[in-house]
Short mmCIF file of the C-alpha atoms (twelve columns), coordinates in Angstrom:
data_MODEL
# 
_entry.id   MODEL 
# 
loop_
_atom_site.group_PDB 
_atom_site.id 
_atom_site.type_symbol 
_atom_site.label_atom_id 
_atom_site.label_alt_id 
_atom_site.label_comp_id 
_atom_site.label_asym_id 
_atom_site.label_seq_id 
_atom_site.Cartn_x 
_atom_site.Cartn_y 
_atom_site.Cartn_z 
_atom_site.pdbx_PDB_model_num 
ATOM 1   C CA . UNK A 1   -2.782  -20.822 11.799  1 
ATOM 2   C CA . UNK A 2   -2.271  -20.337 15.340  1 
ATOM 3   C CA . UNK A 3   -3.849  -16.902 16.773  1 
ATOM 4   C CA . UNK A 4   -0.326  -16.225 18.624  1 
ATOM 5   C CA . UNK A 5   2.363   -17.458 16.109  1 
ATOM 6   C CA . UNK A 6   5.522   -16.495 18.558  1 
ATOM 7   C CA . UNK A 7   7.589   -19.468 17.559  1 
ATOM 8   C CA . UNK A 8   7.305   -19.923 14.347  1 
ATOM 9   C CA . UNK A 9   10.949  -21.907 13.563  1 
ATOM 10  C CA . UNK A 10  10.056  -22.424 9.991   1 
ATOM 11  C CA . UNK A 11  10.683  -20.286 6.350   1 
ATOM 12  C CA . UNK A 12  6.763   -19.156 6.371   1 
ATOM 13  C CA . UNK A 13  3.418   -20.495 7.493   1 
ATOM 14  C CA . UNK A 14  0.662   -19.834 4.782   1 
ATOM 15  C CA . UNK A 15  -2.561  -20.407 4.835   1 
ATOM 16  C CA . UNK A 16  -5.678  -19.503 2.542   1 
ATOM 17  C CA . UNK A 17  -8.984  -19.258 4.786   1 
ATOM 18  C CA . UNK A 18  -11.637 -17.219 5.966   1 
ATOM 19  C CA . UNK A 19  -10.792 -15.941 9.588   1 
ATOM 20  C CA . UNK A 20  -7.567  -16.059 10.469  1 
ATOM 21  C CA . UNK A 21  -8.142  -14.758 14.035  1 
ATOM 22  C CA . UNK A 22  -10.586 -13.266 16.008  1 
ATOM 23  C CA . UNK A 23  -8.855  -11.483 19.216  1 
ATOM 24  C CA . UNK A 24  -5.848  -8.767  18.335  1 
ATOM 25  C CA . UNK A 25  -2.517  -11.172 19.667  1 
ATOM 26  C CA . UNK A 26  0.907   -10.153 19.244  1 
ATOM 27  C CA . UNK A 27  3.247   -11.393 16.139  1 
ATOM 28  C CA . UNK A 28  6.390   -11.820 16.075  1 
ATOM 29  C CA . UNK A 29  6.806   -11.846 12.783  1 
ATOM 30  C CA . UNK A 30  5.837   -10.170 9.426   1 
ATOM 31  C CA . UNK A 31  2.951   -11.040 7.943   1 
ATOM 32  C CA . UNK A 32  1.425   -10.718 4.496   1 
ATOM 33  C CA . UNK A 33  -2.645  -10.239 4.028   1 
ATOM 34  C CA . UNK A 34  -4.345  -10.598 0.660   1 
ATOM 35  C CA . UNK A 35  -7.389  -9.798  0.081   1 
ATOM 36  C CA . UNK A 36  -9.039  -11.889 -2.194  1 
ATOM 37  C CA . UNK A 37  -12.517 -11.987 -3.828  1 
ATOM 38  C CA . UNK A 38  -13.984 -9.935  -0.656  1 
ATOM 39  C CA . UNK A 39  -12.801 -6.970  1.664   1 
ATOM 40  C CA . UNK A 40  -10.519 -8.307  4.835   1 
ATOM 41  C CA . UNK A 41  -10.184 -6.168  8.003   1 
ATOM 42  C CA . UNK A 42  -6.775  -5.618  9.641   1 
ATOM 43  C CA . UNK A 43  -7.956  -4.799  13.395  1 
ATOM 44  C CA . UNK A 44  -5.073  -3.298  15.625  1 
ATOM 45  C CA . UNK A 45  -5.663  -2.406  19.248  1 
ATOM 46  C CA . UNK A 46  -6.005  1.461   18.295  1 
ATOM 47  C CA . UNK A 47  -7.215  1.185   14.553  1 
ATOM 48  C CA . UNK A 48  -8.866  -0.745  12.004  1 
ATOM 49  C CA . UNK A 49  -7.593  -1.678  8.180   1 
ATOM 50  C CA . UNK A 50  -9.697  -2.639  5.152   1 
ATOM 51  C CA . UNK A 51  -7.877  -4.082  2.407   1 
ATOM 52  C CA . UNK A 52  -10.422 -4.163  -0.677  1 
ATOM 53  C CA . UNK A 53  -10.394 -7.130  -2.887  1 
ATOM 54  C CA . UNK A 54  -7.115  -7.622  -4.461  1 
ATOM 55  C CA . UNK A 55  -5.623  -5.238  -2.241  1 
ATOM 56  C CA . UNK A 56  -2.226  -6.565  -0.510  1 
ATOM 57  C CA . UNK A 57  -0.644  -5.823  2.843   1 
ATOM 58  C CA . UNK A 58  2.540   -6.151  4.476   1 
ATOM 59  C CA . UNK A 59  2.116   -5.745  8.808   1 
ATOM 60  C CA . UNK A 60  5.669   -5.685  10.128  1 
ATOM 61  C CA . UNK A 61  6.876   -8.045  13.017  1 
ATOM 62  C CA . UNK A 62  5.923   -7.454  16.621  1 
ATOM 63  C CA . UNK A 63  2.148   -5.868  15.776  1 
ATOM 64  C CA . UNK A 64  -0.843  -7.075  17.711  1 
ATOM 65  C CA . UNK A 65  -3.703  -7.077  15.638  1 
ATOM 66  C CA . UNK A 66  -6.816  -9.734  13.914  1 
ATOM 67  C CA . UNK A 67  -7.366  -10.538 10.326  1 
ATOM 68  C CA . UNK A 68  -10.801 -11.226 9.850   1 
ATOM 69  C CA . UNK A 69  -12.718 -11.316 5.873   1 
ATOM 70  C CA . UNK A 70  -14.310 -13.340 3.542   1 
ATOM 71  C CA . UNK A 71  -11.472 -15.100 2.529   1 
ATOM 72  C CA . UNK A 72  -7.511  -14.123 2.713   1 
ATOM 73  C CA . UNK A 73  -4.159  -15.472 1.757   1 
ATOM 74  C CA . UNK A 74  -2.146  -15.292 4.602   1 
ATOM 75  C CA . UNK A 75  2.142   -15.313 4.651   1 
ATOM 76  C CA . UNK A 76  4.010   -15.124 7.972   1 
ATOM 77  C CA . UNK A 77  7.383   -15.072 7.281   1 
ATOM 78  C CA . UNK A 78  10.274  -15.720 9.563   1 
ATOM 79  C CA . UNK A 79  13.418  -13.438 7.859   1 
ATOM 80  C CA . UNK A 80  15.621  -15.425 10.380  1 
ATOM 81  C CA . UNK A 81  15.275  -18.538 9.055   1 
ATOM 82  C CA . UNK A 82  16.098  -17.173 5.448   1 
ATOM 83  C CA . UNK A 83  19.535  -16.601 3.819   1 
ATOM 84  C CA . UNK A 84  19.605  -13.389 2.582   1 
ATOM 85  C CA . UNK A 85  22.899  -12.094 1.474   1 
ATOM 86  C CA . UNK A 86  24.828  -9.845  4.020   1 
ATOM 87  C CA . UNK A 87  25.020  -6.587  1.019   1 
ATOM 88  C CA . UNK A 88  20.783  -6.991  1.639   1 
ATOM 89  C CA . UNK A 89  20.697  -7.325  5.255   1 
ATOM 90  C CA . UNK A 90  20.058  -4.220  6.578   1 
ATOM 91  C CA . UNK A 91  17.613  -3.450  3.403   1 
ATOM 92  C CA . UNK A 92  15.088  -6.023  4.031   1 
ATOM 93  C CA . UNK A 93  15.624  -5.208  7.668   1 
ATOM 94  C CA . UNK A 94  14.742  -1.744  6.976   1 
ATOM 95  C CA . UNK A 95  11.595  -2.320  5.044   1 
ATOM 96  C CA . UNK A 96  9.889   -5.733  6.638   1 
ATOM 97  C CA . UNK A 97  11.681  -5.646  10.198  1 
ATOM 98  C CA . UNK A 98  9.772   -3.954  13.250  1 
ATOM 99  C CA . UNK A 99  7.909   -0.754  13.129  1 
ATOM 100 C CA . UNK A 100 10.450  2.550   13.923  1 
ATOM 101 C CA . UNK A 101 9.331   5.976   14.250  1 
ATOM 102 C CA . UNK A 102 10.473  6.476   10.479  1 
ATOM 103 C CA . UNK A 103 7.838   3.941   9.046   1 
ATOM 104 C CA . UNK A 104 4.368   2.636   9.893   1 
ATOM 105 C CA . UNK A 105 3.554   -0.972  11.048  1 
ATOM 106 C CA . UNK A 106 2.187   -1.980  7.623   1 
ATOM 107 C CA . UNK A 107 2.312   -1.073  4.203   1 
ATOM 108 C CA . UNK A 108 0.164   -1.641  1.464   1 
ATOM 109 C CA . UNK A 109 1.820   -3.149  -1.834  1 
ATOM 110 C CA . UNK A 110 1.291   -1.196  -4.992  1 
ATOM 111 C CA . UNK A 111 -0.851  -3.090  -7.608  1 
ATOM 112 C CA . UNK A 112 1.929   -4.452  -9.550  1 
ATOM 113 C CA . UNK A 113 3.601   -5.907  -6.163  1 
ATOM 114 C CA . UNK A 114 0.487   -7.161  -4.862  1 
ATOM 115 C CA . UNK A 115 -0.170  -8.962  -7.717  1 
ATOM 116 C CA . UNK A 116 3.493   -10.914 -8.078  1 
ATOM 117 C CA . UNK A 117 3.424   -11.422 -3.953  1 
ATOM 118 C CA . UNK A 118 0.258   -12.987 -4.440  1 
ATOM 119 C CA . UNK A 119 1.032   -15.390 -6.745  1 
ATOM 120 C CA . UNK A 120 3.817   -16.499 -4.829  1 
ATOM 121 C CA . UNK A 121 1.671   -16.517 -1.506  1 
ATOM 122 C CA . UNK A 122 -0.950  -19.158 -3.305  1 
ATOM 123 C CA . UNK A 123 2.101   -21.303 -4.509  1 
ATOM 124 C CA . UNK A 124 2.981   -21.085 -0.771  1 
ATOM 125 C CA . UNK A 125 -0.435  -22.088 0.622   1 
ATOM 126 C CA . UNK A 126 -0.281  -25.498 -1.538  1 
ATOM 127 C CA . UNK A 127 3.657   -26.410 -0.042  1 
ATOM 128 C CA . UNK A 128 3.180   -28.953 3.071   1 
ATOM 129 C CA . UNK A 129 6.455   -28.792 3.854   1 
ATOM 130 C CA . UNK A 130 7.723   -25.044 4.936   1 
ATOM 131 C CA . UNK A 131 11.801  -26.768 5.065   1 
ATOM 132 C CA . UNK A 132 11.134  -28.348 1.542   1 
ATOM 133 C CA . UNK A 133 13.464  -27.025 -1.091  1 
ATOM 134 C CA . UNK A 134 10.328  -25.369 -2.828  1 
ATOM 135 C CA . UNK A 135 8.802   -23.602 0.174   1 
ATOM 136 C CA . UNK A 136 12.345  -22.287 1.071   1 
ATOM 137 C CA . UNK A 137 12.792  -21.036 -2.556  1 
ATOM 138 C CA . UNK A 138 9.159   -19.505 -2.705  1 
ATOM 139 C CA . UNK A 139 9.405   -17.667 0.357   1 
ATOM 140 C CA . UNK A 140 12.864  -16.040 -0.182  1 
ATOM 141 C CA . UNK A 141 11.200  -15.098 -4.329  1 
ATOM 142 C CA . UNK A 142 7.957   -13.559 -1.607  1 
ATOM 143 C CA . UNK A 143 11.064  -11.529 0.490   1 
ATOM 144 C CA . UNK A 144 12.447  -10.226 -2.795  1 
ATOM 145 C CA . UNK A 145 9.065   -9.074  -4.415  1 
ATOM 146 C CA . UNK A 146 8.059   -7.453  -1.403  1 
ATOM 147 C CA . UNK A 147 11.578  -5.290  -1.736  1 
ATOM 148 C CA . UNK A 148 12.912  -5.262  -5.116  1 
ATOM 149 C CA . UNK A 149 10.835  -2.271  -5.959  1 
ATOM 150 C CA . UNK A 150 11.763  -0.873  -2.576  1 
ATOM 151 C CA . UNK A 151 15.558  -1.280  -1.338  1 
ATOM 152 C CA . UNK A 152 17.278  0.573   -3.757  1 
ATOM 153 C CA . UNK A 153 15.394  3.625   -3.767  1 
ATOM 154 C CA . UNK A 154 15.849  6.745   -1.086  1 
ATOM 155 C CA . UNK A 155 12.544  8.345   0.318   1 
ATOM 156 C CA . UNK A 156 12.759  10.891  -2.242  1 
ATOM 157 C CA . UNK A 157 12.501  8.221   -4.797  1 
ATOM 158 C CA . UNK A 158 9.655   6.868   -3.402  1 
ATOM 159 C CA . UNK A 159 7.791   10.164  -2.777  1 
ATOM 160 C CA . UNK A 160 8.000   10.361  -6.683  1 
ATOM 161 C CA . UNK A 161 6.680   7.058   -7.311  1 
ATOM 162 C CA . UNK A 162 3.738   8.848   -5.199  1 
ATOM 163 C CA . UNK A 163 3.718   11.769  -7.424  1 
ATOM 164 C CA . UNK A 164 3.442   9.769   -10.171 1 
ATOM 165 C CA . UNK A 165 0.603   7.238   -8.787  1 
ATOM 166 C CA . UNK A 166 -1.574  10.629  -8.218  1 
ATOM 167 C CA . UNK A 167 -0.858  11.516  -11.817 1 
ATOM 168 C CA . UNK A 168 -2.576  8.405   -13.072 1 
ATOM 169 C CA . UNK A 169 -5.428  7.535   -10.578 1 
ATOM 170 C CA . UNK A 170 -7.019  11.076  -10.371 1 
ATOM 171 C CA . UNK A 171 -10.130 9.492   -10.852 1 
ATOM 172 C CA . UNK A 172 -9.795  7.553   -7.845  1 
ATOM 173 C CA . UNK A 173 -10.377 8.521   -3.909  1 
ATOM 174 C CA . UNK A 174 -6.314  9.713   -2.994  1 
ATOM 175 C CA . UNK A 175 -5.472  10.461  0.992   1 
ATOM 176 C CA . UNK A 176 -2.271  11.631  2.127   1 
ATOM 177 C CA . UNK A 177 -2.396  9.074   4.943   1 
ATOM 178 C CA . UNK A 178 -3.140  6.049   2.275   1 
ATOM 179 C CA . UNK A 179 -0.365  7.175   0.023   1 
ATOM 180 C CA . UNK A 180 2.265   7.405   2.984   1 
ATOM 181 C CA . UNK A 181 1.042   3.376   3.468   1 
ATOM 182 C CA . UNK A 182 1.307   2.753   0.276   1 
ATOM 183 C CA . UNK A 183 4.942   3.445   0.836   1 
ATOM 184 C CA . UNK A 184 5.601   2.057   4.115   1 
ATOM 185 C CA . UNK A 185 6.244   5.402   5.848   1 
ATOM 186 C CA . UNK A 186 4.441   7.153   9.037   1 
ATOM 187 C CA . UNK A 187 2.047   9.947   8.094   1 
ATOM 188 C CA . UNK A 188 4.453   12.686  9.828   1 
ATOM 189 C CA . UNK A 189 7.548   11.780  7.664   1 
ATOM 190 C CA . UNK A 190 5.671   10.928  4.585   1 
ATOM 191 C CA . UNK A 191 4.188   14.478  5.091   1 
ATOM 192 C CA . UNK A 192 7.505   16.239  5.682   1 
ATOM 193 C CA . UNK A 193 9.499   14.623  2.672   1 
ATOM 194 C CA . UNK A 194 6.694   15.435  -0.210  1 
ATOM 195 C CA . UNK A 195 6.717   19.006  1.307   1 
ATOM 196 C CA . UNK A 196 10.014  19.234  0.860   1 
ATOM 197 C CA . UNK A 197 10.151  17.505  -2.416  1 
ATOM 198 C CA . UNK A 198 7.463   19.695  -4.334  1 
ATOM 199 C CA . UNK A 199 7.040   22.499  -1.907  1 
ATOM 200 C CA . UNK A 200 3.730   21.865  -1.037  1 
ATOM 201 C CA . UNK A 201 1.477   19.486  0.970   1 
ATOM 202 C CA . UNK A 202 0.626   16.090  -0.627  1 
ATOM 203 C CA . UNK A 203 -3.303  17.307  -0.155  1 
ATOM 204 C CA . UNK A 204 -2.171  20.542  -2.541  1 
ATOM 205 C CA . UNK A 205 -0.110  18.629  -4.727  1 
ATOM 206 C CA . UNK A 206 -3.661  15.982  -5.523  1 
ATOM 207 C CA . UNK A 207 -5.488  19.877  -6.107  1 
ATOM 208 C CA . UNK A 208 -2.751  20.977  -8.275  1 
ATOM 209 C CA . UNK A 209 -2.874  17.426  -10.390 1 
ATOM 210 C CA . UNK A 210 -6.080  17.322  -10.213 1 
ATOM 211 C CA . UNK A 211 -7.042  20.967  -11.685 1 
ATOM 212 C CA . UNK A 212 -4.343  20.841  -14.273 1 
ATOM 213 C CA . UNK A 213 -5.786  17.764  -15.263 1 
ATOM 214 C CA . UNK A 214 -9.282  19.303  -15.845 1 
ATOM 215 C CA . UNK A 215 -7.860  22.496  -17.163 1 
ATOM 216 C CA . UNK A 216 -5.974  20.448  -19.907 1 
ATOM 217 C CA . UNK A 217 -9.512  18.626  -20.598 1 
ATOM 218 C CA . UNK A 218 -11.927 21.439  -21.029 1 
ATOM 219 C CA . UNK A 219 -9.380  22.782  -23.832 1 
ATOM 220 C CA . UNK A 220 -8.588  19.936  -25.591 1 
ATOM 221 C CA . UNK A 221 -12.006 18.022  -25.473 1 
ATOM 222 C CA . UNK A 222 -15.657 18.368  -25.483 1 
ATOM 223 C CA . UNK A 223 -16.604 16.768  -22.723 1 
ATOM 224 C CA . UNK A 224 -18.910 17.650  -19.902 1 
ATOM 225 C CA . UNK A 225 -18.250 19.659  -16.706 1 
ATOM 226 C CA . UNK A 226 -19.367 16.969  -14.987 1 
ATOM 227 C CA . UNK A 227 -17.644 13.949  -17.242 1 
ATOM 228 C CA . UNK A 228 -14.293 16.313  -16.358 1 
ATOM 229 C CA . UNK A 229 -15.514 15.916  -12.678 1 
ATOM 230 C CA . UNK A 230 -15.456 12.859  -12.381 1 
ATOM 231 C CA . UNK A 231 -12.547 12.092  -14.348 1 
ATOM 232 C CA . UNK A 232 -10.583 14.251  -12.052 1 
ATOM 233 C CA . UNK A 233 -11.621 12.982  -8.967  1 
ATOM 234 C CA . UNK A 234 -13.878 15.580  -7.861  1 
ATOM 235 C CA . UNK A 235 -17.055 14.361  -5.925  1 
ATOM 236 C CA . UNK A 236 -19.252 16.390  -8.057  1 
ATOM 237 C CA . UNK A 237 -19.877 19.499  -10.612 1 
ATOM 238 C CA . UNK A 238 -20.470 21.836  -7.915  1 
ATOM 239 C CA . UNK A 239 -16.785 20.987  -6.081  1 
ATOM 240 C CA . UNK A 240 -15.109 21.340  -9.405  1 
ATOM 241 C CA . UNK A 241 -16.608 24.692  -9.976  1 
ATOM 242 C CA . UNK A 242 -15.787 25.803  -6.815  1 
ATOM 243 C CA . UNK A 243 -11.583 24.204  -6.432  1 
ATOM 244 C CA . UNK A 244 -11.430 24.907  -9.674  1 
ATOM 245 C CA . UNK A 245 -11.785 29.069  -9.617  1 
ATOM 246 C CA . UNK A 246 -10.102 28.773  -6.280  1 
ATOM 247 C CA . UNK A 247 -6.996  28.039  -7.773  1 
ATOM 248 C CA . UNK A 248 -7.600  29.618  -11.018 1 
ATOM 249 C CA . UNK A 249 -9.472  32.615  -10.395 1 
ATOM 250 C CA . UNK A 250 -11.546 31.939  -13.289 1 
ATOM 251 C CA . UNK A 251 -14.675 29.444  -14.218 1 
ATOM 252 C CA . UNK A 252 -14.267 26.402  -15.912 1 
ATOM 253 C CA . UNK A 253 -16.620 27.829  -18.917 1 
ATOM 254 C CA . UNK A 254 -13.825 30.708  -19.280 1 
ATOM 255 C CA . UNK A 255 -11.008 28.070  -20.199 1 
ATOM 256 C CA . UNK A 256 -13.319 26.195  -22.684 1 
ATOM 257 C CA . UNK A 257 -13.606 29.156  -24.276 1 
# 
């Protein structure tokens, strides 16, 4: 793949390799990044990405940045070249056309997505032929897994797909700023619509979860403070204590009770 793909002319280029380039150069066009086996790093002029293995990204067109890993599946996709139908237009548009102030230059695909996108994207690395009936048919089933999930909803409607992502992966490291990715939208509005969805910060909201979690936990099972921790995404016995009365103006010990 060439480091500055500015004429691409074709459906999609894909390849499946281990450095993809070296120098940040300008795209015009989207690209898809999955990590495979090993971590890959997204460099942009002003900031750096890892996606973890089996993590998936989507960079929008007209980004300057370097893929570099140990090993990535790589989709640039020209939507020009593509027939999508006029009623979809402006929704693809919206979600894998340039960068606005509304949305960030890349998103990362929930787990479901990134799965489906790629197994498309390896069907797409073993196509020779990007105009052959099979490539063109791959790449516009890529276009519509990257937005089925996505087009229909409002920003509301994704801000509770959010809610409901911190509801199951307490366990797990959650930042606001990751979480806005996740849903293709710039820290600052991401930040402003959960507000005004739930009426509190997305940071409070991952407290609230995470301490009704625990709460629910110590009175319903017999497992450790620190088992309830960790379960709840606290980085140790000590923090829990400590959010916990914080919010509850009591001990954990006083609820298990």
């Amino acid at each position: 793949m060439k480091d500055n793909i500015n004429e691409l002319g074709q459906p999609f280029v894909a390849v499946s390799c281990k450095k993809i380039s070296e120098e940040p150069s300008l795209r015009l066009y989207g690209m898809l990044v999955c990590a495979k086996k090993e971590k890959v790093q997204i460099a942009f002029e002003d900031e750096t990405v890892t996606a973890e293995a089996g993590e998936t990204y989507y960079i929008r067109p007209m980004s300057c940045y370097s893929v570099t890993g140990g090993g990535a599946l790589a989709v640039s996709l020209d939507l020009h070249t593509l027939e999508i139908p006029a009623a979809y237009i402006n929704k693809v548009y919206s979600i894998l056309g340039e960068k606005s102030s509304a949305v960030e230059r890349y998103f990362m695909l929930t787990e479901s997505e990134a799965q489906k996108a790629a197994e498309i994207a390896e069907k797409l690395c073993g196509v020779t032929e990007a105009y052959s009936y099979e490539g063109y048919l791959l790449a516009q089933q890529l276009v519509t897994a990257l937005t089925e999930k996505r087009t229909s909803e409002k920003n509301s409607s994704y801000i509770d797909r959010i809610s409901a992502y911190i509801d199951t992966h307490t366990a797990y490291q959650l930042e606001a700023v990751m979480l806005a990715r996740m849903c293709g939208m710039s820290y600052p509005n991401f930040a402003k619509r959960f507000s005004e969805r739930y009426g509190r910060s997305c940071k409070e909201h991952i407290t609230h979860v995470r301490v009704s979690k625990a709460q629910r936990l110590l009175k319903n099972t017999a497992l450790d403070i620190s088992d309830i921790a960790a379960e709840c995404g606290f980085f140790d016995s000590s923090h829990f204590i400590r959010t916990y009365k914080k919010k509850l103006g009591k001990t954990p010990n006083r609820d298990r009770k």
